[in-house]
GUBAKE-62184 format. One line per field, with one value per residue (C-alpha): residue number from 0; x, y, z. Coordinates in Angstrom, 3 decimals, padded with zeros to 6 digits, always signed. Example, Ala and Ser with C-alpha at 12.3 -4.5 7.8 and 13.67 -1.06 7.14 Angstrom:
# GUBAKE-62184
i = [0;1]
xx = [+012.300;+013.670]
yy = [-004.500;-001.060]
zz = [+007.800;+007.140]
This chain:
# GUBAKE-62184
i = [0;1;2;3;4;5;6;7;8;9;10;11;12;13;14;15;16;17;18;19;20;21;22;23;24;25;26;27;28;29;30;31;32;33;34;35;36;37;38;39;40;41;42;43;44;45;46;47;48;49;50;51;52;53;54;55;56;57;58;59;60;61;62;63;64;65;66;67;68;69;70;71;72;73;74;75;76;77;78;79;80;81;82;83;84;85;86;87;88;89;90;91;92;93;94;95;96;97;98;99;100;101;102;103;104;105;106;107;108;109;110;111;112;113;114;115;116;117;118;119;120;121;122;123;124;125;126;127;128;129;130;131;132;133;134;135;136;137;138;139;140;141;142;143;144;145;146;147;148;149;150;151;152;153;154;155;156;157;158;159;160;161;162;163;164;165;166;167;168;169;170;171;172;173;174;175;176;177;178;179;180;181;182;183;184;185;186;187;188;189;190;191;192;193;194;195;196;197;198;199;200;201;202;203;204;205;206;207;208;209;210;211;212;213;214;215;216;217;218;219;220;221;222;223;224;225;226;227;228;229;230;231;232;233;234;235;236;237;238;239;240;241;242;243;244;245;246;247;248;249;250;251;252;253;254;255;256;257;258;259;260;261;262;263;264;265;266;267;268;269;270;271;272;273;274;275;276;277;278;279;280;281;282;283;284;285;286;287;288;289;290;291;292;293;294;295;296;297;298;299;300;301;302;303;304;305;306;307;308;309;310;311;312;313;314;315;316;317;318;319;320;321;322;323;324;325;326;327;328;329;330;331;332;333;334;335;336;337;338;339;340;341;342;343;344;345;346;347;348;349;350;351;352;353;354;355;356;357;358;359;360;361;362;363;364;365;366;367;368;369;370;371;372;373;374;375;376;377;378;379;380;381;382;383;384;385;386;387;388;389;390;391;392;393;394;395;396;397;398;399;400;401;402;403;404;405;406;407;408;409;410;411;412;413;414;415;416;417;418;419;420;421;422;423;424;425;426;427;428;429;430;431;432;433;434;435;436;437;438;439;440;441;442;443;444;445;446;447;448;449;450;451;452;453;454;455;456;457;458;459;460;461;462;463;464;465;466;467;468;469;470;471;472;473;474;475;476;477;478;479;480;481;482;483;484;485;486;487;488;489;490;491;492;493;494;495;496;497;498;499;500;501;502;503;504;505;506;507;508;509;510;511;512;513;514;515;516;517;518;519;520;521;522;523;524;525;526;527;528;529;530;531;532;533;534;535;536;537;538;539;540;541;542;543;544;545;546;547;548;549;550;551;552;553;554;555;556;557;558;559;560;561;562;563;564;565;566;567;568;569;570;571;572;573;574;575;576;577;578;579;580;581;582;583;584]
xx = [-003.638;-002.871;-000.577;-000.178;+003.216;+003.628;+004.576;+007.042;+008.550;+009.180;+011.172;+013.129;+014.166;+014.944;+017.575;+016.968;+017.682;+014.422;+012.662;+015.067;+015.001;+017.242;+017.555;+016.320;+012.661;+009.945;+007.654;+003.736;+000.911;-000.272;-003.950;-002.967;-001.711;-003.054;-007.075;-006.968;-010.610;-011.212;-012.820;-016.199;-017.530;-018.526;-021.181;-020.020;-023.139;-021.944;-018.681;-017.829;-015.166;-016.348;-019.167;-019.421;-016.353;-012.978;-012.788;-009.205;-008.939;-005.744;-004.159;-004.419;-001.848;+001.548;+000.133;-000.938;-004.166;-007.417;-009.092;-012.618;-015.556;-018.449;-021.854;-024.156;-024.647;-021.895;-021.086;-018.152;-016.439;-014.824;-013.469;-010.059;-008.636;-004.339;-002.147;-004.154;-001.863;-003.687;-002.236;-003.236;-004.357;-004.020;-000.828;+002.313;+000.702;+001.679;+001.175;+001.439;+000.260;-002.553;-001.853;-005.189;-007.460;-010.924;-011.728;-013.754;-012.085;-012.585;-012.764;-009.017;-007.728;-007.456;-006.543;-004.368;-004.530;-002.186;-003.199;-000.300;-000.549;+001.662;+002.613;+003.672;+001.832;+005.303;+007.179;+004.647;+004.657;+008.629;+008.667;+005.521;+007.067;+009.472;+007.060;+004.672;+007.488;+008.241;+004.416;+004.418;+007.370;+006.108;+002.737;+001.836;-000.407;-001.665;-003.024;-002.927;-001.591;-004.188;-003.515;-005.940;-006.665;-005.868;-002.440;-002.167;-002.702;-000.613;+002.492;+004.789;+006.038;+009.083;+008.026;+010.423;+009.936;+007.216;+010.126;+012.651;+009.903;+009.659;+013.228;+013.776;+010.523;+012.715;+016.296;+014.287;+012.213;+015.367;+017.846;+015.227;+014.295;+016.840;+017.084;+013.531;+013.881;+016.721;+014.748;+011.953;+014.466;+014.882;+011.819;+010.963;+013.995;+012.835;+008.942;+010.424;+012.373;+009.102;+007.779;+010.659;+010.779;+006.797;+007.275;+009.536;+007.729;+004.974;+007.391;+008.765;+005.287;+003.768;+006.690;+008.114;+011.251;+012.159;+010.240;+013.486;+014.821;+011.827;+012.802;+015.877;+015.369;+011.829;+013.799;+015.373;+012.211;+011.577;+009.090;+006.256;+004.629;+001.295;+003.635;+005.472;+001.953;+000.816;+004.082;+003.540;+000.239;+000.610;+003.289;+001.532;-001.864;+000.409;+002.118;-001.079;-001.788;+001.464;+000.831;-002.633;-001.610;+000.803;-001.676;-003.708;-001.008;-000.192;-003.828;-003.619;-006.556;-007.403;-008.145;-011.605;-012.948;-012.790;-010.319;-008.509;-011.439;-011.452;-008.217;-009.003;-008.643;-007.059;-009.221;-008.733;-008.193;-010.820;-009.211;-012.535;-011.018;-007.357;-004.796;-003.514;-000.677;+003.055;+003.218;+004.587;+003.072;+000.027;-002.605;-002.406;-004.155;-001.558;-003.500;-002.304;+001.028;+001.325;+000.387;-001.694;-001.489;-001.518;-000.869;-002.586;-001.787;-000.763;-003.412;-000.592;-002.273;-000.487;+002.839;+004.065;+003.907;+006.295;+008.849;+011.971;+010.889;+013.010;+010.532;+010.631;+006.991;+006.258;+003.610;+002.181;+004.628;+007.289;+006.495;+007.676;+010.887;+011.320;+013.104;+012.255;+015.613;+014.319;+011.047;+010.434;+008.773;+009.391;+007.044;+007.890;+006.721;+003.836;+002.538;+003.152;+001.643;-001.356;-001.874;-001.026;+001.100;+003.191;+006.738;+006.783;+010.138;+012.755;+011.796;+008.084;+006.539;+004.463;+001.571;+000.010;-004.187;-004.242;-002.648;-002.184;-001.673;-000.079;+000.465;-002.056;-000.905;+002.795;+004.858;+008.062;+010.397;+010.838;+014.810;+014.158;+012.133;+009.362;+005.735;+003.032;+000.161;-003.071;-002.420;-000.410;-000.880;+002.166;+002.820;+005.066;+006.132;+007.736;+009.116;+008.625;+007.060;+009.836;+011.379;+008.705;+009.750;+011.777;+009.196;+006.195;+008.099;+008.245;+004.718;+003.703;+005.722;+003.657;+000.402;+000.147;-002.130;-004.262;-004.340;-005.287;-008.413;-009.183;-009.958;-013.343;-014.870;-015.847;-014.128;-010.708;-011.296;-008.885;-007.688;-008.752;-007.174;-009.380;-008.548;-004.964;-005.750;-007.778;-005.305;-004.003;-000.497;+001.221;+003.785;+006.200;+008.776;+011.496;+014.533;+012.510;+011.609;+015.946;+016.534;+013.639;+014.686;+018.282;+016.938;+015.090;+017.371;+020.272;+017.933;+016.542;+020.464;+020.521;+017.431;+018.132;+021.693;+019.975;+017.516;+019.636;+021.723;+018.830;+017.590;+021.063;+020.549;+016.873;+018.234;+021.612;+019.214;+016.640;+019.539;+021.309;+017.740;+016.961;+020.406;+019.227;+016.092;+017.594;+020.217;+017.012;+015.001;+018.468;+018.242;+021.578;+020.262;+019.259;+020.561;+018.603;+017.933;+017.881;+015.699;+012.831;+010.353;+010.834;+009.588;+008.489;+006.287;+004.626;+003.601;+001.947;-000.012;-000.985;-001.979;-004.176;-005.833;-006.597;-008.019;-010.316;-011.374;-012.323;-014.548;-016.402;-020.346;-019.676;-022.272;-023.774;-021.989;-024.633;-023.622;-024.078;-025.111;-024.538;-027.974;-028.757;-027.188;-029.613;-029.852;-025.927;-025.731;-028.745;-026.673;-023.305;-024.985;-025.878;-022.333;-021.126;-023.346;-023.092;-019.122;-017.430;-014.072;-012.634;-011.378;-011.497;-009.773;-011.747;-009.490;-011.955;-014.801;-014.312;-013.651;-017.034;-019.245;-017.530;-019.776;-019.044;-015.994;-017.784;-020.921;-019.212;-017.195;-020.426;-021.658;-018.823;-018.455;-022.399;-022.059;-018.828;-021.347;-023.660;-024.338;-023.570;-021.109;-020.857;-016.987;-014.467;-011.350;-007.790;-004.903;-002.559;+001.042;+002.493;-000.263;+000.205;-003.649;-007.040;-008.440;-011.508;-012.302;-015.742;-017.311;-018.580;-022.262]
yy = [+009.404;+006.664;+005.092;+006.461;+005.632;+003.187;+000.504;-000.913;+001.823;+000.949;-002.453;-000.525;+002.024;-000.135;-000.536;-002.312;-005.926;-007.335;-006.585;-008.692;-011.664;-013.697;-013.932;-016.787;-015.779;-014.629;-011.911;-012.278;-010.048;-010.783;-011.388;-013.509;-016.265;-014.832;-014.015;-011.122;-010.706;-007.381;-007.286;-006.151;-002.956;-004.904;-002.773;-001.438;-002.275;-006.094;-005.195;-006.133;-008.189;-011.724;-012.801;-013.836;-014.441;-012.529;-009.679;-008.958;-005.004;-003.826;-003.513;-006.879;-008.152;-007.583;-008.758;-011.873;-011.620;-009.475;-008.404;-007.294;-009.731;-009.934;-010.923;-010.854;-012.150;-013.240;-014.795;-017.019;-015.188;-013.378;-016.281;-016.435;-019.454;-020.218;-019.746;-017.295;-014.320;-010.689;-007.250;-003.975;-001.878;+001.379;+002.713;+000.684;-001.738;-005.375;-008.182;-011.787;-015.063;-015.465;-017.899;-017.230;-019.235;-018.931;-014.861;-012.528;-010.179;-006.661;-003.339;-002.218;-005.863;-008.046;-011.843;-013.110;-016.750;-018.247;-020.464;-023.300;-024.701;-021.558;-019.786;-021.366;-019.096;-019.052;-017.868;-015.179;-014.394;-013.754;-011.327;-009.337;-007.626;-005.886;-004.767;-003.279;-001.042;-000.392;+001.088;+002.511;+004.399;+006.035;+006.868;+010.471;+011.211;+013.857;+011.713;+007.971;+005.841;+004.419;+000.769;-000.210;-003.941;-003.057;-001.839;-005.066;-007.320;-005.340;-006.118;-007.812;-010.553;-012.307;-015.986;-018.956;-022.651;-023.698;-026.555;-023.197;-021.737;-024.880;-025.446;-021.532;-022.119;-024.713;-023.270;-020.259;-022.228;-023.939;-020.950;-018.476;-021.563;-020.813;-017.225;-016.735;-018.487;-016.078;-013.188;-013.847;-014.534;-011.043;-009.924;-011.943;-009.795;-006.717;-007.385;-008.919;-005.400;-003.212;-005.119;-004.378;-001.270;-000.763;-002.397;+000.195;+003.119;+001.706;+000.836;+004.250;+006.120;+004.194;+004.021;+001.008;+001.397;+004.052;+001.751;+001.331;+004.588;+005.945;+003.816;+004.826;+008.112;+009.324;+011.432;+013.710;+014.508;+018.079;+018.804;+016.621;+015.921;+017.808;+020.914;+020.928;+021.337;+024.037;+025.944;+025.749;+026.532;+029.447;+030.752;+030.090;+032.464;+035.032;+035.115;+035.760;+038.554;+040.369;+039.878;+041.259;+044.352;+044.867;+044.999;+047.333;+049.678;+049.508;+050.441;+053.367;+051.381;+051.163;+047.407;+046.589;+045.862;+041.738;+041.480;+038.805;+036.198;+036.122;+033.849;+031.063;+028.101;+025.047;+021.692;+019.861;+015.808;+013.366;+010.654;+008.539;+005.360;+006.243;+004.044;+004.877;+006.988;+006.183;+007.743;+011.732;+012.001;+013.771;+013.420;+016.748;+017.818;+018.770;+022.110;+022.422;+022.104;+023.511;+025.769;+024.132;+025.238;+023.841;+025.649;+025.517;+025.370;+028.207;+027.818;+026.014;+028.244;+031.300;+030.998;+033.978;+032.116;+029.413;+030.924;+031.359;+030.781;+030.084;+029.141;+025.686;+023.672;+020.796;+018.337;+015.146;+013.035;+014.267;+013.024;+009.401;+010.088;+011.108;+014.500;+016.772;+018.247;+019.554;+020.424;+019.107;+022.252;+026.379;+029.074;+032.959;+035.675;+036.564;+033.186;+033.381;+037.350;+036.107;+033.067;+033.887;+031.337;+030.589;+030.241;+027.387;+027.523;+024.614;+022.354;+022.144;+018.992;+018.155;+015.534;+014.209;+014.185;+013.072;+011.672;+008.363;+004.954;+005.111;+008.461;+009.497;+009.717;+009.841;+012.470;+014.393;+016.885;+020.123;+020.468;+023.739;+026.505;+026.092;+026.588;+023.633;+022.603;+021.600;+018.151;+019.033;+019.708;+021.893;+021.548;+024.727;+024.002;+027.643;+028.513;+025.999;+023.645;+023.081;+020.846;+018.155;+018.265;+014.735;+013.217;+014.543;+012.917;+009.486;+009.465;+010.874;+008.190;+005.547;+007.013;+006.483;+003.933;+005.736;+008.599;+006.876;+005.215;+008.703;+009.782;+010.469;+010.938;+008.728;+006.901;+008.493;+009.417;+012.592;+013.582;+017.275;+020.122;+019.508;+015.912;+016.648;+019.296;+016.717;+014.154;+013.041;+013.367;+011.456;+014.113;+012.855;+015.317;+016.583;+014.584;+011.148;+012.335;+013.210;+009.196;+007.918;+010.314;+008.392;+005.201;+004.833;+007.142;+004.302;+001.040;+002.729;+003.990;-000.240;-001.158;+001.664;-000.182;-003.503;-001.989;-000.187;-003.339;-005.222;-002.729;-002.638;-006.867;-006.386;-004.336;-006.482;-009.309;-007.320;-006.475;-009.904;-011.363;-008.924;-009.839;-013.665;-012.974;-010.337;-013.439;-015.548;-013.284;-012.898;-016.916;-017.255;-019.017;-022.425;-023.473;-023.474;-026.615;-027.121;-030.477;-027.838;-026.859;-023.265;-020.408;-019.416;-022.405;-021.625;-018.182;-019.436;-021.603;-019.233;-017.243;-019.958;-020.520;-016.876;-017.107;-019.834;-018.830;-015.465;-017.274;-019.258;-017.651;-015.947;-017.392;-015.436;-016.500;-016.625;-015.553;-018.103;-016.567;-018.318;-018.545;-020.545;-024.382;-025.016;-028.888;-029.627;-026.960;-029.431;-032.035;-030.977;-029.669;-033.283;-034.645;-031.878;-032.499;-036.686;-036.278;-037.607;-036.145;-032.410;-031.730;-032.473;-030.981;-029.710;-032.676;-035.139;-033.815;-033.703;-037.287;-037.631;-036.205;-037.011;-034.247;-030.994;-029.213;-026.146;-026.582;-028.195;-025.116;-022.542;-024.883;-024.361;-020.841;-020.579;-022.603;-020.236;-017.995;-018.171;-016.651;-019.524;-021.716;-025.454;-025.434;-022.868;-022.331;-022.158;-022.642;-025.585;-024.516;-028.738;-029.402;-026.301;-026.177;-025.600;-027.295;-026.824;-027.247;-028.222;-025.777;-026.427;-026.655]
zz = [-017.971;-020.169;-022.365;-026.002;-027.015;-030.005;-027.794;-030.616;-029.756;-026.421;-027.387;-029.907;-027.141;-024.264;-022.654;-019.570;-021.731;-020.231;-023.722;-025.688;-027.972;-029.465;-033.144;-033.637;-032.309;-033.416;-031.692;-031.599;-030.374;-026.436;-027.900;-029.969;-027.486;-024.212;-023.281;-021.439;-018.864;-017.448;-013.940;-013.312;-011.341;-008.297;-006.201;-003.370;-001.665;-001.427;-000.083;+003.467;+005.425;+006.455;+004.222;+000.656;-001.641;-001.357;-003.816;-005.135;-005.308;-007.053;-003.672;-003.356;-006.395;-004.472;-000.895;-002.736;-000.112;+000.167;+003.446;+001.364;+000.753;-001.967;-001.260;-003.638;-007.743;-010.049;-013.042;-013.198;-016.043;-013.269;-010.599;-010.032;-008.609;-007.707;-010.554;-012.150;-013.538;-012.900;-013.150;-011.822;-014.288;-012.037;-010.434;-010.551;-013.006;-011.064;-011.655;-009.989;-009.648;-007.022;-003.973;-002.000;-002.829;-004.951;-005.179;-007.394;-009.911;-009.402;-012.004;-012.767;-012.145;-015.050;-015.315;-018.093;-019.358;-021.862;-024.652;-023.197;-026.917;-027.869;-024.815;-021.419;-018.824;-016.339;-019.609;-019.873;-016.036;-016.427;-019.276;-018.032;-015.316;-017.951;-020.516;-017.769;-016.248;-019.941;-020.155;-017.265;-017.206;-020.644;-019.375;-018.083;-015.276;-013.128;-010.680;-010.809;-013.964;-015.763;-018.124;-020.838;-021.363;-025.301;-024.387;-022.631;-025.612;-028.146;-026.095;-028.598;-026.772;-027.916;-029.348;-028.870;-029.722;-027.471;-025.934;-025.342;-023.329;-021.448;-020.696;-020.296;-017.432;-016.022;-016.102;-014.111;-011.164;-011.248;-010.441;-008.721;-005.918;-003.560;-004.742;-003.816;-000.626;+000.376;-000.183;+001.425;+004.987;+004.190;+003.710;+007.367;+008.938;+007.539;+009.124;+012.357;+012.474;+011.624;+014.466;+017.029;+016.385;+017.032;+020.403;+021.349;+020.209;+022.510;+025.424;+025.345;+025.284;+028.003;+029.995;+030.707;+028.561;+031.611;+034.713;+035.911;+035.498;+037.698;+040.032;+040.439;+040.181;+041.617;+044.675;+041.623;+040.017;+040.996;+038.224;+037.508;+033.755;+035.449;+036.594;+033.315;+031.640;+034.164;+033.438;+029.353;+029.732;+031.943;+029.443;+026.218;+027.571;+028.879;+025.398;+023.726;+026.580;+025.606;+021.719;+022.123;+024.138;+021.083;+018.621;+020.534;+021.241;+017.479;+016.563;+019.195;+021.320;+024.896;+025.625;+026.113;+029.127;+030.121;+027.104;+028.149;+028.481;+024.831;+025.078;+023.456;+025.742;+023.678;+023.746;+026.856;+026.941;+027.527;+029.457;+029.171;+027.505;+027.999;+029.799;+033.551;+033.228;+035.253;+038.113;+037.602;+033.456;+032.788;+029.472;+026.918;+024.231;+021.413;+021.283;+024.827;+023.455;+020.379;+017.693;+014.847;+011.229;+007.468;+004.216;+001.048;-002.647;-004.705;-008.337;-010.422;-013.463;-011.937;-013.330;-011.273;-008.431;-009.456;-011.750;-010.411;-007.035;-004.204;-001.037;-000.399;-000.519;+000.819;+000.193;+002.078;-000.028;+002.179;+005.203;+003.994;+005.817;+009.163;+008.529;+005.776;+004.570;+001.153;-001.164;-004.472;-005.456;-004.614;-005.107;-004.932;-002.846;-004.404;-003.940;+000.215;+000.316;-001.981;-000.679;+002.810;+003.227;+006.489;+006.603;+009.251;+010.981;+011.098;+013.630;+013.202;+013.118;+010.373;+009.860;+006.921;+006.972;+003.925;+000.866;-001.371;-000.233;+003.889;+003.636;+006.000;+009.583;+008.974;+010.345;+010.181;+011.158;+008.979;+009.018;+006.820;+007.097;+004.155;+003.213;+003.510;+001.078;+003.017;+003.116;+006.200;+009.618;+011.339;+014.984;+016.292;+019.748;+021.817;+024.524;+027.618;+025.506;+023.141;+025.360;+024.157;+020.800;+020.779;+022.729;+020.608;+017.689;+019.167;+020.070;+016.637;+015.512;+017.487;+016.892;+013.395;+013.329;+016.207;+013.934;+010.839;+012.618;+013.769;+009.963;+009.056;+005.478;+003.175;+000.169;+001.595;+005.102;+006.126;+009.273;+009.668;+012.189;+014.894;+015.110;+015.279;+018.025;+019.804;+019.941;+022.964;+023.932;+028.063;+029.218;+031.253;+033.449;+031.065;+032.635;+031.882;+028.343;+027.363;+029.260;+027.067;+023.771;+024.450;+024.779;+021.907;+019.729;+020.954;+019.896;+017.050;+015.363;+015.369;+013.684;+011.059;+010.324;+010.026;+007.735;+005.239;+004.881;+004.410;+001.600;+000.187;+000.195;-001.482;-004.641;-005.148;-005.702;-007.526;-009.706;-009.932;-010.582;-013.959;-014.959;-015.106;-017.113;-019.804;-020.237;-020.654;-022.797;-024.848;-025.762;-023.377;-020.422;-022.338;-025.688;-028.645;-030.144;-033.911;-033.269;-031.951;-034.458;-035.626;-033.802;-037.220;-037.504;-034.389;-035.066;-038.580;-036.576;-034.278;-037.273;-038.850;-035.794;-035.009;-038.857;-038.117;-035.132;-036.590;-039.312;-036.671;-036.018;-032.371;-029.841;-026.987;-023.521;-020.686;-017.570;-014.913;-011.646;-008.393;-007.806;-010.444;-009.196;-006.306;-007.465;-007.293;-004.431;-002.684;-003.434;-002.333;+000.984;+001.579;+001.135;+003.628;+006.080;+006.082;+005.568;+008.517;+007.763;+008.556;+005.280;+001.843;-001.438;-004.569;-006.315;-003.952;-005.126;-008.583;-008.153;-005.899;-008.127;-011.396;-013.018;-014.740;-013.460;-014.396;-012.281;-009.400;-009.077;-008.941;-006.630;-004.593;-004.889;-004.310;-000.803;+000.265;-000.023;+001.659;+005.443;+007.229;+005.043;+005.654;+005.226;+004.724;+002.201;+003.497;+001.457;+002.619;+002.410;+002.553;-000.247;-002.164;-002.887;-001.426;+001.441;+002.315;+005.855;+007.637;+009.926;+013.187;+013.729]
């Protein structure tokens, strides 16, 4: 859905401060000061991961970086180069300078350039942030938020002096420097702790978290990982037996004869490309181990099965933590008989095959019994084999990216209930899984800590920083000076020259497609290739070729490229720009 809210409104109704202005401002129209470039559908069919340009999906905004390449035709309406200011246009609407270099602009992303006569662009990249959380917040969806470019440019920004914006710009860098610079160490810590703990999921799956614990213990092993799987095997057919010869004393039936070789035997593992095992573990299918179920989801239409209900269910959205203590949503009775839906007891261990954004491949424990949608896999482990149940966890835990690579479909590849069954699973004997359940529980109760005080870090400077730009937006950061022309005087010029521009005959832009600069390309090939140097700036070249910034640029772009590039881009941190850097032949 998308926005339809007066969005006047919105700046009359906040309350958040970052949608201020002092008194002594004006406010103009985004469109008015800011030229506002929608991307372009891309085809698909160009899309890959090594040749062409970079394309900047709207994934791409926060990471500042893009992993997807274009080959093919382009004009240059839609190159974006450092410093431009884009925002996602689907989602969580963001927005941010780019850092990575030259890139194509793609659908849902638009880029945002400021007329710097009126509007300094690092003003505007301050009070954006605000006004899209503003939208956002006031836009419905069902699915995925949707943001028009038209909302985009009726954003009434607040307008002061064009030397207030300056020194407001200034004051700002000034104050968010070492701010910034503390952040990111957190950021670092909180990757560098993502990372630890990763290691020891892996160290604790493959065993050597416990190495020495085998070794100190192998003469008081007196059960095996392979005997532990015989035993849950052997307990989970003869189950089924004695559940079978119930139903057919309950239908008044003699068993047929051979009955029992319609068990049906779980998948087994293939161990083709798997590692070698520590001594005593044993490979297992999780259909060896467990029972394998999803839900579905009752027709929302059918208000009887809502109402008043008091069944907990749970979607794939839940799995984001690693214990499900509660449901968003409960249906009624009805909805389970109709629907036959499965009450999955507490302690079942769900699995996401599907869902937005990482979803897919997390995994949780249900703390409550509750009902699943079919976004979920369930994994019920009984009798002998609930002794796994911490261990399972961990490796589910590990696995996720394993499980993720397993999907299969095609714009949003699921995991299905046969891949789950399928997956692979080392047992270990039980008295090495509760040393490595300890372990890890131990290591991973102290990454946790460090993590929420990280997180509690994060949003005391999220917070302190908004405080610093609604005093800015409020005219109290920098003082206003009464030497500055008038705000008011800037917005009538902005007016006039809207007017004249609007009077002016509109001429037909022609697209410029790469293809079309083989002279300069021939040209700039030859530099390349006689250059005896590694690297050179686009600043060099300009000064090289002393030709049209425009057509140098294609040029560039065009020889990027191509299937073999002469040199490649790479963005210098020390320089704070582009280098490009010779390839070798």
């Amino acid at each position: 859905m998308a926005f339809s809210k007066d969005i006047n409104e919105l700046v009359t109704e906040d309350t958040t401060g970052l949608l201020n202005k002092h008194e002594s401002w004006e406010r103009v129209t985004l469109q008015d000061v800011v030229e506002v470039v929608n991307g372009y559908a891309f085809s698909s069919s160009g899309f890959n991961t090594g040749k062409g340009l970079p394309l900047i999906r709207i994934r791409d905004i926060v990471s500042g970086k893009t992993d997807t390449t274009y080959e093919g035709d382009y004009s240059k309406d839609y190159i974006v180069e450092n410093g431009d200011l884009l925002v996602g246009m689907d989602g969580d609407f963001h927005s941010a300078f780019w850092r990575s270099g030259i890139a194509l602009l793609n659908q849902r992303v638009c880029k945002l350039t400021a007329n710097e006569n009126f509007y300094n662009q690092k003003f505007l990249a301050y009070l954006l942030p605000g006004y899209l959380d503003a939208i956002n917040q006031n836009t419905s969806a069902v699915t995925v938020k949707h943001l028009s470019s038209k909302t985009i440019q009726s954003i009434p920004l607040p307008l002061p002096t064009r030397k207030e914006q300056d020194r407001l710009v200034e004051k700002l860098e000034e104050l968010f420097s070492e701010f910034d610079n503390g952040i990111e160490e957190l950021k670092a810590a909180q990757t560098k702790l993502s990372r630890y703990r990763q290691s020891l999921l892996k160290s604790a799956v493959e065993g050597s978290l416990t190495q020495q614990w085998r070794a100190e213990n192998s003469d008081r092993v007196q059960e095996t990982g392979e005997q532990l799987l015989a035993r849950i095997l052997k307990q989970r057919r003869e189950q089924w037996l004695q559940q079978k010869l119930a139903e057919f004393a309950e239908k008044g039936k003699t068993p047929s004869k051979n009955w029992q070789d319609a068990y049906p035997e779980p998948v087994q593992p293939d161990t083709t490309d798997l590692p070698e095992l520590p001594k005593g573990w044993v490979w297992a299918t999780i259909d060896q181990l467990a029972s394998v179920g999803t839900g579905v989801t009752p027709l929302k239409s059918r208000n009887d099965y809502y109402d008043n209900g008091d069944i907990p269910w749970v979607t794939s959205g839940a799995v984001n933590e690693e214990s499900v203590y509660r449901a968003n949503t409960f249906i009624t009775r009805t909805a389970v008989d109709e629907c036959r839906l499965k009450i999955y007891p507490a302690g079942t261990l769900l699995v996401a095959m599907y869902g937005e954004g990482k979803t897919r491949g997390m995994s949780a424990e249900l703390k409550i019994p509750a009902t699943i949608n079919q976004a979920l896999a369930a994994l019920i482990l009984e009798g002998e084999a609930s002794v796994l149940k911490e261990f399972l966890k961990i490796y589910l835990l590990d696995s996720y990216q394993k499980m993720r690579s397993k999907a299969s479909g095609g714009v949003q590849p699921n995991l299905n209930l046969l891949i789950v069954r399928s997956m692979c699973v080392p047992i270990p004997c039980v008295r090495e899984q509760q040393e490595i359940h300890q372990l890890y529980k131990f290591q991973a109760e102290e990454i946790e800590t460090q993590v929420k005080s990280i997180k509690f870090s994060l949003v005391a400077s999220d917070a302190q920083r908004k405080n610093i730009l609604k005093s800015a937006f409020s005219g109290q950061l920098v003082s206003q000076d009464p030497n500055d022309e008038p705000a008011s005087v800037l917005l009538e010029k902005i007016k006039k020259e809207r007017e004249a521009l609007a009077k002016k005959p509109k001429t037909k832009q022609i697209k410029t497609k790469s293809a079309m600069k083989k002279i300069t390309v021939e040209e700039l090939t030859k530099w390349v290739s006689d250059y005896e140097g590694s690297s050179f700036t686009f600043e060099e070249l300009q000064k090289i070729f002393q030709g049209d910034y425009d057509q140098l640029k294609d040029c560039v772009f065009e020889m990027l490229s191509a299937n073999k590039p002469l040199f490649k881009q790479v963005f210098d941190q020390k320089l704070n720009a582009i280098t490009f850097i010779k390839e070798d032949k």
